[in-house]
C-alpha positions in Angstrom: 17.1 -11.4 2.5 15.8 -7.9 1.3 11.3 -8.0 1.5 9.5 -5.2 -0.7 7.2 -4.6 1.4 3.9 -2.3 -0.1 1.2 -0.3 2.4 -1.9 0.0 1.1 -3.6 3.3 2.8 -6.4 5.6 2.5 -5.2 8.7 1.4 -5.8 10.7 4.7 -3.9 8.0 6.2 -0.8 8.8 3.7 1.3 11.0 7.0 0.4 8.5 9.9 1.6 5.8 7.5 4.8 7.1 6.5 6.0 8.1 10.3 5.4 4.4 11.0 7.2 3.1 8.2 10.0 5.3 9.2 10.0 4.3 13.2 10.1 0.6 11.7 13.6 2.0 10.0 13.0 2.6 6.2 15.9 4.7 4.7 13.1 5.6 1.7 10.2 4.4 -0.4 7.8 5.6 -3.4 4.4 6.5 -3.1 1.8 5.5 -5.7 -2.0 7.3 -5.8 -4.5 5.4 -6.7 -8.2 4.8 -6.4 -9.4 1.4 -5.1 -12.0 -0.9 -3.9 -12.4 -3.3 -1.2 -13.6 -6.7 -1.6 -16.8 -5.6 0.6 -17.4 -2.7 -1.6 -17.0 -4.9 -5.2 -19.4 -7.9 -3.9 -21.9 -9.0 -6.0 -21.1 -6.0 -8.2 -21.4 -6.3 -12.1 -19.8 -3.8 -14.5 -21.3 -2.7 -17.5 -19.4 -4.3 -20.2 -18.8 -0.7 -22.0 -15.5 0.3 -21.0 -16.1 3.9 -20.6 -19.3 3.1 -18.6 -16.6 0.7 -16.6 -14.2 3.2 -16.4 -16.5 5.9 -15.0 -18.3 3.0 -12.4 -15.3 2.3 -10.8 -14.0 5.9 -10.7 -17.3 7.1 -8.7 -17.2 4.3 -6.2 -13.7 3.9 -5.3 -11.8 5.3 -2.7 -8.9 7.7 -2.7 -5.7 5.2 -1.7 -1.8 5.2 -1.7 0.4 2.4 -2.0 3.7 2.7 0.1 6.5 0.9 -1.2 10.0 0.3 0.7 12.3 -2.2 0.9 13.5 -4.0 4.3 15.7 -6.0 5.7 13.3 -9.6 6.4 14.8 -9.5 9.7 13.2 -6.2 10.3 9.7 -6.9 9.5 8.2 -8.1 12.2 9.2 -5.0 14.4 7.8 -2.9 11.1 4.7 -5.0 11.3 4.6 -4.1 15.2 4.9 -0.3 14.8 2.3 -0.2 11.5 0.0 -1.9 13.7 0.1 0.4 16.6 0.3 3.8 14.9 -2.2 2.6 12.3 -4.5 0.6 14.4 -7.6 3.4 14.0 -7.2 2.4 9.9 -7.4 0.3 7.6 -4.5 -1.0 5.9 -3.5 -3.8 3.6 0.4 -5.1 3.7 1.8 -7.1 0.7 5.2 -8.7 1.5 7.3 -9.5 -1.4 10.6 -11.5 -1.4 13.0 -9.8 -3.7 15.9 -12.0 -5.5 18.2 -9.0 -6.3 18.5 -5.6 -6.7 20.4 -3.2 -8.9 21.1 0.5 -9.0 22.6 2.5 -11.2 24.1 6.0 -9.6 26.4 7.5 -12.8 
């Protein structure tokens, strides 16, 4: 069974995460840069209910991020999981693992 499996990174992480990935094995992924928050960071905070107030809040107190996504072989993950954890042990990371049913590409 084929696993998406996304890595959530700080962006000065982006390099160290990406060689890992591609020690586990990946033959490619996307990138995705966002800002984000960790549950520490959002605790017991309240947003003003105005959007652009909102808007601006979160854009002031989040953190620069990128989500990796790549999709693997299940069989592989574990040894993915392994090097991630070694190379990326100094940072913090998130892993999201995602069974996927099917996939289709189109190559005209």
């Amino acid at each position: 069974m084929k696993v998406l499996l996304y890595l959530f990174v700080e962006s000065e992480n982006v390099g160290k995460a990406i060689n890992a990935l591609s020690e586990g094995g990946i033959t490619g992924f996307f990138l995705y840069d966002y800002k984000g928050m960790s549950p520490q960071d959002w605790q017991g905070f309240l947003l003003d209910e105005d959007p652009e107030m909102a808007i601006k809040a979160v854009s002031d107190l989040a953190q620069n991020a990128v989500l990796i996504g790549t999709v693997v072989n299940e069989s592989d993950l574990m040894e993915i999981e392994k090097i991630i954890d070694e190379k990326l042990s100094d940072c913090k990371y998130t892993i999201i693992e995602i069974p996927i049913e099917g996939i289709i590409v189109n190559m005209p």
